[in-house]
VEXTI-704448 format. One record per atom (N, C-alpha, C, O): x, y, z. Coordinates in steps of 0.2 Angstrom, whole numbers, plus 5000, padded with zeros to 4 digits. Atoms other than C-alpha are relative to their C-alpha. Layout:
<nodes>
XYZ;...
</nodes>
This chain:
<nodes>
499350004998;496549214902;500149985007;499649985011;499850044994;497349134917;500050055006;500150115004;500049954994;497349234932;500749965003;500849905004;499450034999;499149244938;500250075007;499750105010;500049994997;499949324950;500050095002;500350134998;500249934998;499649514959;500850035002;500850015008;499549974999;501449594961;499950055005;500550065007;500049994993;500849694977;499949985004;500250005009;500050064998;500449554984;500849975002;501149975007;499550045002;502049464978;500750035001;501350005001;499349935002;503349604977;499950065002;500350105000;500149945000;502649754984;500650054999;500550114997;499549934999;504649844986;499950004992;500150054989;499950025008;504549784967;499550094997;499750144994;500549954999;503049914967;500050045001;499850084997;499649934997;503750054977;500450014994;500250054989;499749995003;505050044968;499650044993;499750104992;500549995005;503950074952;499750074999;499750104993;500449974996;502950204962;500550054997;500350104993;499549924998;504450324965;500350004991;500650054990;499949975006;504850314946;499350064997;499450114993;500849985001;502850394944;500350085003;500450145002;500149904995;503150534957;500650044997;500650104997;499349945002;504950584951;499850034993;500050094991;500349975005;503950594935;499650054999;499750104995;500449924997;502750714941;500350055000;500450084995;499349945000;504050834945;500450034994;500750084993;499549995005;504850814928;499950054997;499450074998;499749945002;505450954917;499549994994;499450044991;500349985006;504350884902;499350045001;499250075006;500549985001;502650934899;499349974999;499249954993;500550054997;500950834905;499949984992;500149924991;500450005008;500250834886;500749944998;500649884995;499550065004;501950744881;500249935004;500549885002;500050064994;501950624897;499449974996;499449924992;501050065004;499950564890;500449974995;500349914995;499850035010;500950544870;500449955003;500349895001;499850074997;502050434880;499749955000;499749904996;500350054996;501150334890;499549964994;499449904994;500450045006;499950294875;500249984997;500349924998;499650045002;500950274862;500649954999;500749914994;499850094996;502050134870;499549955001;499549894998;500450024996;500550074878;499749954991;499649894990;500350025006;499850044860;500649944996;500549894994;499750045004;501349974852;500249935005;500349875003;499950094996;501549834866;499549985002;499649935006;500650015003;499549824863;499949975008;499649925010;500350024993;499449844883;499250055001;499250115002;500949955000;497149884883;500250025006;500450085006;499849964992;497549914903;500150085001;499850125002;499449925000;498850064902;499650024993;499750084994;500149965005;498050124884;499250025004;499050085003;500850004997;496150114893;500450085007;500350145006;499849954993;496950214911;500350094995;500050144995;499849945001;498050334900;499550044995;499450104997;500549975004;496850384886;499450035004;499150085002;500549974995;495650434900;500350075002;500250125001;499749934999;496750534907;500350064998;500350125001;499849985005;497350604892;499450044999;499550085004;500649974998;495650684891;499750045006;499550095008;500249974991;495350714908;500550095001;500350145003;499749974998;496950834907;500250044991;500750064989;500149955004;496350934889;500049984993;500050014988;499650045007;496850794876;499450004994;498950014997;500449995005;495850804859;499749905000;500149865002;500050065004;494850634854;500349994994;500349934992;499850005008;495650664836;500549995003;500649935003;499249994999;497350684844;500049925001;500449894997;499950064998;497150514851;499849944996;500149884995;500250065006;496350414839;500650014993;500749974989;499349995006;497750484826;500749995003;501250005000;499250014995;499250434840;500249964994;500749994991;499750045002;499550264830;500350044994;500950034992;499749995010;499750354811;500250075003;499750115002;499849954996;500550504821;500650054991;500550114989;499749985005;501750534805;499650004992;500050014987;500349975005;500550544792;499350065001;498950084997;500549984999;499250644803;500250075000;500050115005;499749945001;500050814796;499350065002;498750075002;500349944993;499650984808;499549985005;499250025009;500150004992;498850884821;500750005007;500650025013;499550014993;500550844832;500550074996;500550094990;499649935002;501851004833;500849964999;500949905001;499450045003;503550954827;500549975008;500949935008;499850014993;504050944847;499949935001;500449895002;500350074998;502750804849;500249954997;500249894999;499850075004;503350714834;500649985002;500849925001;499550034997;505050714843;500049965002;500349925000;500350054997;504250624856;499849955000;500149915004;500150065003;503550514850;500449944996;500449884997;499250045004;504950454838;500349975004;500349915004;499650024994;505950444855;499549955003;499849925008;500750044998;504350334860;500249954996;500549905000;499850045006;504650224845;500449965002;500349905003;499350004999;506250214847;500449965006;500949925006;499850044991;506550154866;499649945000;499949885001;500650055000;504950054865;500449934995;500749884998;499950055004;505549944850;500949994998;501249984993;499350005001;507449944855;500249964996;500649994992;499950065004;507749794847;500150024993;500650004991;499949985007;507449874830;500750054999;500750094994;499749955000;509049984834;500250065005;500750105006;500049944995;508650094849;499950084999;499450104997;500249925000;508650294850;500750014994;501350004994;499349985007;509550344832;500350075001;500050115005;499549944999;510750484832;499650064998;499650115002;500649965003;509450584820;499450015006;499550065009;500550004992;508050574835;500350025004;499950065008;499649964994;509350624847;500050085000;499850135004;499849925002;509850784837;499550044998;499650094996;500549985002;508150824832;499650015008;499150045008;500349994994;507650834851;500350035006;500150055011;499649944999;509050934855;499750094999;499850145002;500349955004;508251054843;499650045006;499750105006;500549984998;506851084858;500149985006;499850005010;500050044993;507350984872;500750035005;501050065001;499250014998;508951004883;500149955004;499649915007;499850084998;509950854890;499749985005;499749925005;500350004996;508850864906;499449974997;499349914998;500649985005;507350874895;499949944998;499349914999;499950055005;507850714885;500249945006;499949885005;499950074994;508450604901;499349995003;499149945005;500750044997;506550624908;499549984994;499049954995;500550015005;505750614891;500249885000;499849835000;499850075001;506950434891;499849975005;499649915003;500250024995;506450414908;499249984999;499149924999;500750025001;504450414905;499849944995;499449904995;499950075005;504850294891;500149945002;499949895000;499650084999;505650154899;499549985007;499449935009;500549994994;504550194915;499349974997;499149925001;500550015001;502850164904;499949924997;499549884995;499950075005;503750014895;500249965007;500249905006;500150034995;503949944913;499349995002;499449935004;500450004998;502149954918;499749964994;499449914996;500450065006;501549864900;500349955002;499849905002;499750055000;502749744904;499649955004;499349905003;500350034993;502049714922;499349974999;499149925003;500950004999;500149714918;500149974993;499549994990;500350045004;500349604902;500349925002;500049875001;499850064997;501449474911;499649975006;499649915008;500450014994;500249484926;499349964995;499049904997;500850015002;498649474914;499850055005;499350025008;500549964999;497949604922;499650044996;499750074991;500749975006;496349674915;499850065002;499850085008;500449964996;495449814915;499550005002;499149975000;500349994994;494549884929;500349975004;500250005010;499750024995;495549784940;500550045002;500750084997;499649944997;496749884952;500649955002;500749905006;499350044997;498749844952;500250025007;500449985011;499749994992;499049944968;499649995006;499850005012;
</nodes>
């Protein structure tokens, strides 16, 4: 692959920018376990190894099963590994990820109401669009892993 160009380098406020979506995340109201099913499951669907290589690590790091993870993709027929919470999550992962197909359906909304409150559901949107920001960056860069974006 071409080696192209470094966006801290190139754009650093672009970065910052980026940065302060991460920390407001930190803080947020969801729950780290459902941040990792995030960050993977996007990561996977827009087939960024970078971001699924850093998150699956950390996913790990921070309690995650290797079955959990190795079943993210087939997540709807991996019946009583994810809790009906997580498959929320994930749908809404789907669903934002692959707007194009439709976006976040009505049914997924009201199913995450079930468990979530509107707060709940604006950072769950928020870490979704936040990790489809970073696939974006680091597949339009070519950045590889082991190389360091910041």
């Amino acid at each position: 692959m071409q080696k192209r160009l470094n966006i801290k380098e190139v754009s650093p406020n672009a970065l910052k920018a980026m940065i302060g979506l991460e920390i407001y995340l930190s803080n947020a109201s969801i729950a780290k376990t459902n941040k990792e099913l995030i960050k993977i499951r996007a990561s996977q669907i827009n087939g960024c190894a970078y971001c699924i290589n850093i998150h699956t690590q950390d996913a790990i790091k921070n309690g995650e099963t290797n079955q959990r993870i190795f079943l993210l993709n087939a997540w709807r027929e991996a019946e009583g590994i994810f809790t009906e919470e997580e498959k929320v999550v994930l749908a809404i992962t789907e669903e934002i990820t692959l707007i194009h197909q439709n976006g976040l359906s009505d049914e997924t909304y009201s199913s995450a109401l079930q468990f979530f409150s509107e707060a709940q559901i604006a950072d769950i949107i928020t870490a979704v669009i936040t990790i489809n920001i970073w696939n974006r960056v680091v597949l339009s860069t070519h950045l590889q892993i082991g190389q360091s974006l910041a």
